[in-house]
C-alpha positions as CSV (number, residue, x, y, z in Angstrom):
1,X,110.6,-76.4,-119.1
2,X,111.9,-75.0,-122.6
3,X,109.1,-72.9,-124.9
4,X,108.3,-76.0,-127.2
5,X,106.9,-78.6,-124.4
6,X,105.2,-75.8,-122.5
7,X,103.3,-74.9,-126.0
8,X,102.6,-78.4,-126.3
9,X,101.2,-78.9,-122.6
10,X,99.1,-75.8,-123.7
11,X,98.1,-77.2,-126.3
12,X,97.2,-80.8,-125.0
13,X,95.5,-79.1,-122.3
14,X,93.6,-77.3,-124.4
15,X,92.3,-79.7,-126.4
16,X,91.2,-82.1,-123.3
17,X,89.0,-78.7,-122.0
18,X,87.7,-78.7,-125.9
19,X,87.1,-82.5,-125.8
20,X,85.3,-82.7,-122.2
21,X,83.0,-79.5,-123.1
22,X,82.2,-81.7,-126.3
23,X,81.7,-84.8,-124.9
24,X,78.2,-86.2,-124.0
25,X,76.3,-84.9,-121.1
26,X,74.1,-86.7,-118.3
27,X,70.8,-84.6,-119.4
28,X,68.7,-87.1,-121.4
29,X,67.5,-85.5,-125.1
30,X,63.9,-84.4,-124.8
31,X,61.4,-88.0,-125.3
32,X,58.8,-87.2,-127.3
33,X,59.8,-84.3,-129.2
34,X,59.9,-84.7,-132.7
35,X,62.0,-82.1,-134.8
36,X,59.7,-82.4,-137.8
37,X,56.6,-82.3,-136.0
38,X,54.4,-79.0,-136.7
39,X,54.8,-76.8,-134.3
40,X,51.0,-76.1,-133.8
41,X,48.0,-78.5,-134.9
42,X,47.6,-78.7,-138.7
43,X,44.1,-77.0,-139.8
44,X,42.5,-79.7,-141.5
45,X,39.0,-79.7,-142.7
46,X,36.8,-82.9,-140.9
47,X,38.9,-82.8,-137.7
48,X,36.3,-82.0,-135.2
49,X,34.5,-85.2,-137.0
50,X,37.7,-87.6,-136.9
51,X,37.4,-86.2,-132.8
52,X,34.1,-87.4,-132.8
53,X,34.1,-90.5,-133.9
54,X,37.7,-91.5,-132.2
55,X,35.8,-90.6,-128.9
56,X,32.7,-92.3,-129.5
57,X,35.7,-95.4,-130.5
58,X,36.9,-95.0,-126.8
59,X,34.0,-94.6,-125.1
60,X,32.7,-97.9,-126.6
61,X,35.7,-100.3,-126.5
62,X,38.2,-98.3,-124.5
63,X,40.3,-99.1,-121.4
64,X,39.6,-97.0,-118.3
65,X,42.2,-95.3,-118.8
66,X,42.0,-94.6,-122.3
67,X,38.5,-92.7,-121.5
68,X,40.1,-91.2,-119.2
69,X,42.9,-89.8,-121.3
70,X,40.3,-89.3,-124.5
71,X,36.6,-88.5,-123.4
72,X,36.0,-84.7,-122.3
73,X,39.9,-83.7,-123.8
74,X,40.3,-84.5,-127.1
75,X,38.8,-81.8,-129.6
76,X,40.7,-82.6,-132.7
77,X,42.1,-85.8,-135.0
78,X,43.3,-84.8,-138.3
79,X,46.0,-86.7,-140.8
80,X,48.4,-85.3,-143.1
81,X,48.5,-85.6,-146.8
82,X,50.1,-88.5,-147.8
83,X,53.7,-88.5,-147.6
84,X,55.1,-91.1,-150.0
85,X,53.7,-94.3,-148.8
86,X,52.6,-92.3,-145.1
87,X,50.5,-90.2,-143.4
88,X,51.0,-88.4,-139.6
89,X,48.1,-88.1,-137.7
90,X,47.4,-85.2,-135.7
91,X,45.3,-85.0,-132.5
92,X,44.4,-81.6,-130.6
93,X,43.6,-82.5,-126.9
94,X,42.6,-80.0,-123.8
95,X,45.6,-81.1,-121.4
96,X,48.0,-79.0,-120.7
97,X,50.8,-80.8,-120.0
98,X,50.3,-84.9,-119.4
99,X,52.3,-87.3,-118.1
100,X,53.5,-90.0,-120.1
101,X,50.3,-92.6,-118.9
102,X,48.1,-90.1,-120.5
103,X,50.2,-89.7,-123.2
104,X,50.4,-93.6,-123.4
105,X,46.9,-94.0,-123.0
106,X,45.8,-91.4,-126.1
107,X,48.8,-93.0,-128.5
108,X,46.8,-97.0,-127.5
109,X,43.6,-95.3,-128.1
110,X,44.4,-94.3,-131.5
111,X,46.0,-97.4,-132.8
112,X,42.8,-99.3,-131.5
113,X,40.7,-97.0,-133.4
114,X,42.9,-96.4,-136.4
115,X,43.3,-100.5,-136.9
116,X,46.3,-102.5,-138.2
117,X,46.3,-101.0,-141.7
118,X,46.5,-97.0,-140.6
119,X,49.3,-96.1,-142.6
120,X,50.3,-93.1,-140.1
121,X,54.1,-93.3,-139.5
122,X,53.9,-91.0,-136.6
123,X,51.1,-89.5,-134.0
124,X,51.9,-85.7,-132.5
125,X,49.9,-84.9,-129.4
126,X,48.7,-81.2,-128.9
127,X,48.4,-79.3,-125.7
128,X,45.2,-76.9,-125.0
129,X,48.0,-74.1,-125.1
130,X,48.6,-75.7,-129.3
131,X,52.4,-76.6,-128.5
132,X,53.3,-79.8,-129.4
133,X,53.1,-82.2,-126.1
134,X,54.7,-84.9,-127.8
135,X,54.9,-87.0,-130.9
136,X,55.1,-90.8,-131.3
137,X,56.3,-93.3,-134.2
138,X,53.9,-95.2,-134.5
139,X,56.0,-98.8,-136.3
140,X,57.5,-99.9,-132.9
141,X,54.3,-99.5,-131.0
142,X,51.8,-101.5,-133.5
143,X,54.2,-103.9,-132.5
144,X,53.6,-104.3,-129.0
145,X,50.5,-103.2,-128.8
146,X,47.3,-105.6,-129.7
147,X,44.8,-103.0,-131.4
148,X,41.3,-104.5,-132.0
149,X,39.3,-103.7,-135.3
150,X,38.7,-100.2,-135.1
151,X,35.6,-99.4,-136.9
């Protein structure tokens, strides 16, 4: 093998360990995890209120499962300042880590209370620890998900 092709089998080789270090892996991307989501939950002023009135909401008209996602855990529901023709709505809850029914379950709970015409574009979840536990656009689930008047 002269000097030129054995550079250029170096170099081919090379670039197929560059490619396949590059290439995509088999470790899903994080559901759930906005990156423009605030890393702790927003102080707002009124959010223990907007808490107490989205659990009386559940308790009321909620699922099962929805109480028992929402009743006894959530502390805090707050929304953002608008943001152009949106808001994000924040909601502190005592869990420390749920699985994604609970997280389900708080995300239907809210659009039922929030209603049809909630202009939140997205919902982050807060764990009792204050780390973001997940955050949810909202426009694909009003969608599939039938929300009864809220209040």
């Amino acid at each position: 093998m002269n000097r030129t092709t054995a550079t250029v089998a170096a170099a081919t080789f090379a670039a197929a360990l560059l490619l396949t270090a590059c290439g995509p892996t088999t470790v899903a991307a994080p559901t759930h995890q906005p990156v423009f989501a605030p890393t702790a939950m927003p102080a707002v002023s009124g959010a223990e209120d907007g808490a107490a009135e989205f659990i009386r909401f559940v308790q009321e008209k909620g699922t099962p499962e929805q109480q028992s996602a929402v009743v006894g855990h959530v502390s805090k529901v707050a929304r953002s300042a608008p943001q152009g023709d949106h808001r994000n709505s924040y909601i502190a809850t005592d869990h420390p880590q749920p699985d994604e029914t609970t997280m389900r379950a708080i995300t239907d709970a809210y659009l039922a209370w929030a209603g049809p015409a909630d202009d939140a574009a997205m919902l982050v979840l807060y764990t009792a620890a204050g780390t973001v536990m997940g955050g949810v656009e909202l426009g694909p689930w009003r969608s599939s998900t039938p929300t009864p008047s809220a209040q």
